[in-house]
C-alpha positions as CSV (number, residue, x, y, z in Angstrom):
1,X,54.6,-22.9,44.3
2,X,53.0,-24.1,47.8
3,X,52.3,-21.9,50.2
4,X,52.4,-22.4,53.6
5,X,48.6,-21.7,54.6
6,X,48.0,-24.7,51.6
7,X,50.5,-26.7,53.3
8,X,48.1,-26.6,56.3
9,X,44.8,-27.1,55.0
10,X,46.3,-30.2,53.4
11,X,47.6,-31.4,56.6
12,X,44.4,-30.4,58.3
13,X,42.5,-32.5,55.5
14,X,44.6,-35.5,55.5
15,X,44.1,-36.1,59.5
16,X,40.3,-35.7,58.7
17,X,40.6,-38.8,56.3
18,X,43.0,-40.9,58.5
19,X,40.4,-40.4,61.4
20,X,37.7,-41.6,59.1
21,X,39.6,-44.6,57.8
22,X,41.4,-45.5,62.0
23,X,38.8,-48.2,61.6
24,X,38.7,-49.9,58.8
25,X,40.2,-53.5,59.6
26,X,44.3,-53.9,58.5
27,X,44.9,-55.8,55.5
28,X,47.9,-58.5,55.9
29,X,50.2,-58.4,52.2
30,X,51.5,-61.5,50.5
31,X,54.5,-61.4,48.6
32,X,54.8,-64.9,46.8
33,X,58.3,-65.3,45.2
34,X,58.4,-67.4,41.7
35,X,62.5,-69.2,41.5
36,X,63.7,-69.0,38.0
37,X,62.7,-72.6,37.7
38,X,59.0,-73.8,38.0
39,X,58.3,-76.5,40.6
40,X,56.1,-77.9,42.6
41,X,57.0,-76.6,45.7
42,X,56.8,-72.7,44.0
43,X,53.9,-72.1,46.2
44,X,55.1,-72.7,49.1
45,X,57.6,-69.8,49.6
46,X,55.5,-66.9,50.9
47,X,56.4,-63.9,52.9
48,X,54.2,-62.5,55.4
49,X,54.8,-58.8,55.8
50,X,54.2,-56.6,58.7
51,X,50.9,-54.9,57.9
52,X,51.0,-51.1,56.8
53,X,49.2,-48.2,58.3
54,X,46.2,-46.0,56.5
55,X,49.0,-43.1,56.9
56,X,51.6,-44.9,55.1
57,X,49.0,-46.2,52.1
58,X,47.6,-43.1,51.4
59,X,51.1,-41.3,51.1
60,X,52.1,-43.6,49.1
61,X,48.8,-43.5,46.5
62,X,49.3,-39.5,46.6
63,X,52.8,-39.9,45.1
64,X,51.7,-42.6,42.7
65,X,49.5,-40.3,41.3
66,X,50.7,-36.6,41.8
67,X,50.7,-34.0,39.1
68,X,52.4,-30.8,40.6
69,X,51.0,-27.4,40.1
70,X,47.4,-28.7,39.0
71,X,46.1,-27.3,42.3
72,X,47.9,-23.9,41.8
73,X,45.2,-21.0,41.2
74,X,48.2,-18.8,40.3
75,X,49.5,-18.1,36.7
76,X,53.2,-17.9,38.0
77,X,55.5,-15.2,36.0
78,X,57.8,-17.3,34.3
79,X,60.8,-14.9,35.1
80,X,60.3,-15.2,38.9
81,X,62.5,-17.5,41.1
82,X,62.4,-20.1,42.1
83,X,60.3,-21.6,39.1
84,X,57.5,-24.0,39.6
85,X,57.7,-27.4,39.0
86,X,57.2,-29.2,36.3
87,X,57.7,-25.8,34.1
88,X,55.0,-25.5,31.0
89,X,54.5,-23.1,28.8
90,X,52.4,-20.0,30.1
91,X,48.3,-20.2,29.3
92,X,48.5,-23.9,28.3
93,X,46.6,-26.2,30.1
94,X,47.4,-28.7,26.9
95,X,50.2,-30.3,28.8
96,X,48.8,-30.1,32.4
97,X,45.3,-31.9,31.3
98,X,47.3,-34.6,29.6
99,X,48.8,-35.0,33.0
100,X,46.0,-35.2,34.5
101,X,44.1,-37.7,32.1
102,X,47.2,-39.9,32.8
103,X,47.0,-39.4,36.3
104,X,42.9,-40.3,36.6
105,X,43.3,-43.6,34.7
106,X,45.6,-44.6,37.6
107,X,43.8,-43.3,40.5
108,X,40.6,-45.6,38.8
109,X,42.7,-48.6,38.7
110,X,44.0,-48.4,42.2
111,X,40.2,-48.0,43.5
112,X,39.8,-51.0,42.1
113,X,42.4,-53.2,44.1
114,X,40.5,-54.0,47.2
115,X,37.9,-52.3,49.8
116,X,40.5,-50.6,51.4
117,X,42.2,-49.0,48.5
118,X,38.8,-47.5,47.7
119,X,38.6,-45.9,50.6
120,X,41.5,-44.7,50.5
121,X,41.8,-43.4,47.3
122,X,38.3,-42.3,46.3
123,X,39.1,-38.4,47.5
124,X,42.0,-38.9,45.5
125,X,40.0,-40.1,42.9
126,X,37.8,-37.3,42.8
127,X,40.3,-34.6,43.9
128,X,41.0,-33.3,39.7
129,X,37.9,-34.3,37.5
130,X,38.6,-33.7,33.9
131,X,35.5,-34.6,31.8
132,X,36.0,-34.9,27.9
133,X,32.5,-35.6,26.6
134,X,28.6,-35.3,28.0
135,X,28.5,-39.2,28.4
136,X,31.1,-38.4,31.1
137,X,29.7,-35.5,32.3
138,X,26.1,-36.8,32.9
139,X,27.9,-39.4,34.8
140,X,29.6,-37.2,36.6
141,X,26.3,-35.2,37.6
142,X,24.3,-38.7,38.2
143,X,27.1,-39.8,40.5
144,X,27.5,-36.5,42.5
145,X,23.8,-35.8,43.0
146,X,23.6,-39.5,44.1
147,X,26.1,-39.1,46.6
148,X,25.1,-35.9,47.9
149,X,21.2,-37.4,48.8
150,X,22.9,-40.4,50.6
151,X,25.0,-37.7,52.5
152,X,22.0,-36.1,53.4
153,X,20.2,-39.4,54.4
154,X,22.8,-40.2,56.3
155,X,23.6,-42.9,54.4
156,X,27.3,-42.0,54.2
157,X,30.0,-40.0,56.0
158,X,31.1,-37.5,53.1
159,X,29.4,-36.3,49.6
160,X,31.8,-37.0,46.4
161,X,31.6,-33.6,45.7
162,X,33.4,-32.3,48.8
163,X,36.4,-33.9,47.9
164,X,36.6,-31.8,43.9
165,X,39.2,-29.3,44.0
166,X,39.5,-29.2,40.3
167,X,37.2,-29.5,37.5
168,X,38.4,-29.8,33.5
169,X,35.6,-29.4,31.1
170,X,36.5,-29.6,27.7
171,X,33.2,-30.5,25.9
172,X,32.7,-30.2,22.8
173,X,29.7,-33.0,21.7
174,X,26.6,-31.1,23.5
175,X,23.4,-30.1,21.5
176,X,21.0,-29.8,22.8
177,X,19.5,-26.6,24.9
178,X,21.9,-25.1,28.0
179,X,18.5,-24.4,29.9
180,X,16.9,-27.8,29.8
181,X,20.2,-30.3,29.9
182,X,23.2,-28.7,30.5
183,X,24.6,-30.9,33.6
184,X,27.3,-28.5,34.7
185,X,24.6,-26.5,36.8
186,X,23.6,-29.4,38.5
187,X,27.6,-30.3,39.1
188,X,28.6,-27.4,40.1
189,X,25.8,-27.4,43.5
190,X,27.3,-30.3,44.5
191,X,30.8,-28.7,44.5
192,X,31.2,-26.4,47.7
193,X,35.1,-26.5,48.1
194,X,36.0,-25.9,43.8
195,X,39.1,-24.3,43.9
196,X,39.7,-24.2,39.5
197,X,37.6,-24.8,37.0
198,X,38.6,-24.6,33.1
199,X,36.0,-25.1,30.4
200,X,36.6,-25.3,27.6
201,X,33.6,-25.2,24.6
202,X,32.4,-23.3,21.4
203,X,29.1,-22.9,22.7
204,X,29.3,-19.7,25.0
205,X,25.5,-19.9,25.5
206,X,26.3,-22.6,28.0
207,X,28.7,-20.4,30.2
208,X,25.9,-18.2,32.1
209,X,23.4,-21.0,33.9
210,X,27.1,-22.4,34.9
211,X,28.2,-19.1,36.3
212,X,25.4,-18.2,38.3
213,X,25.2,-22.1,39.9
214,X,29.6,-21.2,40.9
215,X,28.0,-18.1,42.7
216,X,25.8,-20.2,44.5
217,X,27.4,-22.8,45.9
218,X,31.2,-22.2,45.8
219,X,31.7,-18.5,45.2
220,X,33.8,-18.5,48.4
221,X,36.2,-21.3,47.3
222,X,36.8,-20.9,43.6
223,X,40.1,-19.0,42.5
224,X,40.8,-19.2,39.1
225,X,38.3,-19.4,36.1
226,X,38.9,-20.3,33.0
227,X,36.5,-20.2,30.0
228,X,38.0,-20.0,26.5
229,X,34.7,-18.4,24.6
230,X,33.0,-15.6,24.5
231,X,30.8,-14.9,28.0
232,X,27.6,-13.8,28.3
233,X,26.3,-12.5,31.4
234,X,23.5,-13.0,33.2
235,X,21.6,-9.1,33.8
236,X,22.5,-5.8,32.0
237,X,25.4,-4.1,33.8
238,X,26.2,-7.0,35.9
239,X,28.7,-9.7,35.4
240,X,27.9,-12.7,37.9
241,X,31.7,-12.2,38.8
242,X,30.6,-10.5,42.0
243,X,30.1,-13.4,44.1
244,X,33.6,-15.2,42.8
245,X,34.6,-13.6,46.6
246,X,38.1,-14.9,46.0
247,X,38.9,-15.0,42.5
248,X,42.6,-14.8,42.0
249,X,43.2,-15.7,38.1
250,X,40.7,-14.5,35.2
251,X,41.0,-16.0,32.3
252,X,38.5,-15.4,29.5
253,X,37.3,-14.1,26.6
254,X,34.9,-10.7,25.8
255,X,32.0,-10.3,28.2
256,X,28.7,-9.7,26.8
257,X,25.4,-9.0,28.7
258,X,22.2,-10.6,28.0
259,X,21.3,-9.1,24.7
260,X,24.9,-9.7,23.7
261,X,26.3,-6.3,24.1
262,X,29.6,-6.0,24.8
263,X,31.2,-5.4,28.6
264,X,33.5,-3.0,29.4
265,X,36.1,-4.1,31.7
266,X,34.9,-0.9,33.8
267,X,31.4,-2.5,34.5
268,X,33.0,-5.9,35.9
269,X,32.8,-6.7,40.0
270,X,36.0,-8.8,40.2
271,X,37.3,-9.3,43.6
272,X,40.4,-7.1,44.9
273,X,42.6,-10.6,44.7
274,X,42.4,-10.8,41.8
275,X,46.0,-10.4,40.6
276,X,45.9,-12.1,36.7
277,X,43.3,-10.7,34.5
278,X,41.7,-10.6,30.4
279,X,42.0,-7.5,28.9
280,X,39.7,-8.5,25.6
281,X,40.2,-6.1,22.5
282,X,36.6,-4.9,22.8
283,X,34.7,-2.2,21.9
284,X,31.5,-1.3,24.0
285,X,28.9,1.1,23.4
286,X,28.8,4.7,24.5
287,X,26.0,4.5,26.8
288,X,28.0,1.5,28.7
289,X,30.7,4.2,30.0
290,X,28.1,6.2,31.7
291,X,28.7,6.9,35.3
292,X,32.6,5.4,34.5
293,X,34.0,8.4,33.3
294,X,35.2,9.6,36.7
295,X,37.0,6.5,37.0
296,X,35.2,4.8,39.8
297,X,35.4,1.2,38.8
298,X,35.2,-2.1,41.2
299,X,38.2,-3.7,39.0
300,X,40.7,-4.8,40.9
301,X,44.7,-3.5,40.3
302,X,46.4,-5.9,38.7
303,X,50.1,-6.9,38.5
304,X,49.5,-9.5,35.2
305,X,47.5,-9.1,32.3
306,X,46.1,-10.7,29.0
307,X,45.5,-8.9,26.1
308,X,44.5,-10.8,23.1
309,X,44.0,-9.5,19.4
310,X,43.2,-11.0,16.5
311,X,44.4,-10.9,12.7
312,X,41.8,-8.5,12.3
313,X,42.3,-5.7,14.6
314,X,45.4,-3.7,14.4
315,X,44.7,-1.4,17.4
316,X,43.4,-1.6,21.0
317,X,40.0,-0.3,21.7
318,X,39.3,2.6,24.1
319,X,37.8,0.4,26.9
320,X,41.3,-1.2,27.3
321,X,43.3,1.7,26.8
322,X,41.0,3.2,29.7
323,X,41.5,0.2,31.8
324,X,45.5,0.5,31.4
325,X,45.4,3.9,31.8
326,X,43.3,3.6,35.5
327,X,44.1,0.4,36.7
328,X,47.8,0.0,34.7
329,X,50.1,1.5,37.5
330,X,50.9,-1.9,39.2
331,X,51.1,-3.9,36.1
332,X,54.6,-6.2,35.9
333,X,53.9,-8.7,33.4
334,X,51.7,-8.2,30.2
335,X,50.8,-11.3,28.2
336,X,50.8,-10.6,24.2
337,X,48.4,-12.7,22.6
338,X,48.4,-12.0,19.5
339,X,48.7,-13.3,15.5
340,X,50.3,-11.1,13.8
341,X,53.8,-9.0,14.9
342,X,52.0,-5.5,12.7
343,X,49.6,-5.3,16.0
344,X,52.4,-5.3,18.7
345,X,53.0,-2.2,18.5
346,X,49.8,-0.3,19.3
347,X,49.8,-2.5,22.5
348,X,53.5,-1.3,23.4
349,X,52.3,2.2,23.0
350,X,49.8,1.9,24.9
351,X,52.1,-0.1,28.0
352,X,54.5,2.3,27.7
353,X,52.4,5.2,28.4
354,X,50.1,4.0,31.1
355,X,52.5,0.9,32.8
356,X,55.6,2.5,34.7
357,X,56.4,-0.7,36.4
358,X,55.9,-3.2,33.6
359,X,59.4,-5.1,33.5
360,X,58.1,-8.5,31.6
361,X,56.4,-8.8,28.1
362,X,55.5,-12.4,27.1
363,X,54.3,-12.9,23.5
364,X,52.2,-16.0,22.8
365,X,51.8,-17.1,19.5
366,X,49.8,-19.8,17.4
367,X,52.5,-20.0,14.5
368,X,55.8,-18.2,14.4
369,X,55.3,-18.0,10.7
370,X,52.1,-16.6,10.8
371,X,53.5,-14.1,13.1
372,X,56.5,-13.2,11.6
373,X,55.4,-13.5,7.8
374,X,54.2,-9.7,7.7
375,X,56.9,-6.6,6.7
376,X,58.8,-5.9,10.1
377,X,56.9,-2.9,12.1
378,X,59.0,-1.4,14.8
379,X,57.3,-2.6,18.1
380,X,58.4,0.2,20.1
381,X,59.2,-1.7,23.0
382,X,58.5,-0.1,26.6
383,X,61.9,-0.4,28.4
384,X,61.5,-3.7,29.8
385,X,64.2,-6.4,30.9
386,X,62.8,-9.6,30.1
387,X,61.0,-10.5,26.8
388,X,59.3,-13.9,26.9
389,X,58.5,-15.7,23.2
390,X,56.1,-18.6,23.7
391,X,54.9,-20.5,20.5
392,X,52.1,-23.1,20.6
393,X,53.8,-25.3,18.0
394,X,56.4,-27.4,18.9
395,X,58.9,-26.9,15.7
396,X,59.3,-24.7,12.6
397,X,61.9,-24.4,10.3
398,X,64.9,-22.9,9.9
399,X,64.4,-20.0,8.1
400,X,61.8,-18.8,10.3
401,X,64.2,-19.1,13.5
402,X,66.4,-17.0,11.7
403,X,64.0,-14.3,11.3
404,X,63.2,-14.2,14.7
405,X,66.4,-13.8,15.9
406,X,67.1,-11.0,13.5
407,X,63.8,-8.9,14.3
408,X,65.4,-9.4,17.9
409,X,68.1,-8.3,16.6
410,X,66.8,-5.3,15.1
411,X,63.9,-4.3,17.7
412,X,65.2,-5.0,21.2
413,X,64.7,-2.4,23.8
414,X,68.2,-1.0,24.9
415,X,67.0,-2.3,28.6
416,X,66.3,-5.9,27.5
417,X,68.5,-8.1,29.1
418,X,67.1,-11.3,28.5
419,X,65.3,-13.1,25.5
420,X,63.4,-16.5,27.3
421,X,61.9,-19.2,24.8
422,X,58.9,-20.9,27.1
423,X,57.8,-24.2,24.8
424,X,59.9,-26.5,26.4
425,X,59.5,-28.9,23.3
426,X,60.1,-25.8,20.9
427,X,63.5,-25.5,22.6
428,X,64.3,-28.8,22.2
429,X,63.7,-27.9,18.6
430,X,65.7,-25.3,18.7
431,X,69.0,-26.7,20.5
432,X,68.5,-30.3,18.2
433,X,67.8,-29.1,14.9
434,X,68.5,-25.5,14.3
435,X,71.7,-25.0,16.6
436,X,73.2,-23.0,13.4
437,X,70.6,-20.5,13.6
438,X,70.7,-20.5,17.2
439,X,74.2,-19.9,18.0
440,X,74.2,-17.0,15.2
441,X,71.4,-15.4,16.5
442,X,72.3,-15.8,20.4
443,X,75.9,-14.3,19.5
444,X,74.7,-11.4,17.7
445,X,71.8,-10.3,20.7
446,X,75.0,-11.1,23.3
447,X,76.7,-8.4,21.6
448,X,74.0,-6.3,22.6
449,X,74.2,-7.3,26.1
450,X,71.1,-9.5,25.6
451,X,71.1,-13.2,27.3
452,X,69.3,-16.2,25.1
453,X,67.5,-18.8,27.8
454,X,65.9,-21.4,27.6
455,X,62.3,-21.9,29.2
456,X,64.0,-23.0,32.5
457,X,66.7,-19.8,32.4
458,X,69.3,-21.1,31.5
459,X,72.1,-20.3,28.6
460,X,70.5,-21.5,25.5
461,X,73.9,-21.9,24.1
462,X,75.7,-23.6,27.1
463,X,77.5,-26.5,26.5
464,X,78.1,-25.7,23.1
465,X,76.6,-28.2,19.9
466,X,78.2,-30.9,18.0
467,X,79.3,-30.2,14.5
468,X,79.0,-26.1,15.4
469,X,81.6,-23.6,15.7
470,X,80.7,-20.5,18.4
């Protein structure tokens, strides 16, 4: 959702690059209009339209080539209204960097047309980066550091770099040694006015030179982070999160310091915006809770929260049962991360006790199979309203949908009032293939008061399915 202060910069922005472009010289269209019969005289027939301003061009290449929500630092609860659009499922950026790719190759094309389309649509261009492998990226770094010496040489108006709001890294070709050729360092000076950046890569050696150079050079401007790996930090007992001033969404896994120790969530300097944070299921050493014990921490409150565990842990550690029980009050939201449905219940407990206000639990899963393949443990639900079930894969089988709806069936809270499935494509599913299973299942939770929607909120069931009786 846009807020009005965005609204404003955008405006303020947009006048900046109409003033830039007031003189570049008005380019006449020609239409030429072929009859359904070739002639000779074909030719001829040519329309001379009125020439169109800079303001009207560039509006028009903004909606050509708009992807809503990419610029959107805020992981949105899925239950609040109204919903964002397009909806997609929650801690996905599969979808939304598909989007984007699409959305690049058209922006290149257009830059292409003619001198004035470049102009115009170069900040466009530029606007969302999303770099797939180092080929790219060294480009990218060439072509920023270039443009950022001719800025300072006065050779042009405006550096490339001040125009990136956005920056997808998903690389996973590098080899060599983070310290001697990692670009992203060298990308990252050049980018004052980064707003996101996702990265994406097995290598987590590669996370802290980038981190530090984010401090530098756009620590006011970036608010959301995303890094899929493990993190190691730059000093012991620091983080390098301090100087991410405005940091609204973390999303990450454990921290580690420099001798690969784990981080307790109680020795990270995140800034007080920070409203969506990674609870990871470590487990730091003793000596790293020294000096916490009082409960002085610099970690913000936080109304959303990650918690991720793996098939191998059944339990939470004490660092994030601490956190939830010092910095849990304001929690709303909680997403489940998990693999396995056996380990949902030592994270309930735990919400339960130390989460008064939580209202929303969200459970993300790879595979409903894997998830739901184990003997059914009681999750002990906290009494929430709104149970969100978000599944990474797009369809399953019918046997398994029938198991989920009966361990709904048999678990809900008494509170729940509504059961939400977030994969818009595993809905689809749902409603096209398995509408036996779903209009069984939705009957039975409606008899417990319990509303089935799908990922946009409405009745799953509306409407009613061909060949089905309710």
């Amino acid at each position: 959702m846009v807020r009005s202060a965005e609204l404003s910069s955008v405006s303020v922005a947009r006048q900046h690059l109409l003033d830039y472009f007031a003189d570049l010289t008005q380019t006449t269209i020609v239409i030429k209009h072929l009859p359904a019969s070739m002639s000779a005289s074909w030719n001829k027939k040519v329309i001379n339209l009125p020439p169109l301003p800079n303001e009207t061009w560039l509006q028009i290449l903004e909606w050509a080539t708009f992807v809503p929500g990419i610029l959107d630092p805020d992981i949105h609860n899925p239950f609040d209204y109204p919903l964002p659009a397009p909806f997609r499922p929650p801690l996905d950026t599969a979808e939304e960097q598909r989007e984007i790719r699409m959305s690049l190759v058209t922006k290149r094309y257009l830059v292409r047309v003619c001198k004035r389309w470049h102009a115009l649509a170069m900040p466009l261009l530029y606007e969302s980066v999303y770099i797939g492998r180092v080929r790219s990226l060294l480009s990218l770094r060439d072509n920023l550091v270039a443009s950022q010496r001719q800025e300072t040489e006065g050779g042009i108006a405006c550096a490339l770099g001040l125009w990136v709001r956005r920056l997808d890294v998903a690389v996973r070709d590098f080899h060599g040694q983070p310290n001697d050729s990692w670009p992203l360092p060298d990308i990252m000076n050049c980018l004052p006015k980064l707003r996101i950046l996702i990265m994406v890569t097995k290598r987590p050696s590669l996370f802290p030179p980038t981190l530090l150079a984010i401090g530098k050079t756009c620590g006011s401007s970036l608010q959301k982070l995303m890094c899929n790996t493990y993190t190691s930090t730059l000093c012991q007992g620091e983080t390098g999160f301090r100087d991410l001033r405005n940091l609204r969404t973390l999303i990450t896994g454990p921290v580690f310091d420099q001798n690969w120790a784990a981080v307790c969530p109680f020795a990270m300097t995140l800034s007080p915006s920070c409203d969506f944070v990674t609870l990871p299921n470590i487990r730091a050493r003793p000596h790293v809770h020294e000096g916490l014990d009082d409960g002085y921490t610099s970690f913000p409150f936080f109304r959303q929260a990650r918690i991720c565990l793996s098939v191998s842990e059944a339990h939470l550690s004490p660092c994030v049962l601490e956190m939830l029980a010092v910095r849990g009050s304001k929690l709303t939201t909680a997403y489940l991360d998990l693999t396995s449905k056996n380990s949902v219940k030592s994270v309930t407990g735990a919400l339960k006790k130390h989460c008064p206000r939580l209202a929303h639990i969200i459970i993300v899963v790879d595979s409903w199979y894997t998830f739901l393949h184990e003997s059914s443990v009681d999750p002990q639900f906290p009494p929430i309203t709104h149970l969100g079930l978000s599944c990474r894969e797009n369809q399953t089988r019918h046997s398994t949908y029938n198991s989920i709806f009966r361990y709904l069936v048999d678990f809900a809270p008494r509170t729940l009032e509504v059961v939400r499935f977030l994969n818009p494509r595993g809905v689809a599913d749902l409603r096209d293939h398995h509408s036996e299973a779903l209009v069984v299942g939705a009957s039975q939770l409606r008899k417990l008061g319990i509303r089935v929607e799908d990922h946009e909120g409405n009745d799953l069931t509306r409407g009613g399915f061909a060949g089905v009786s309710s």
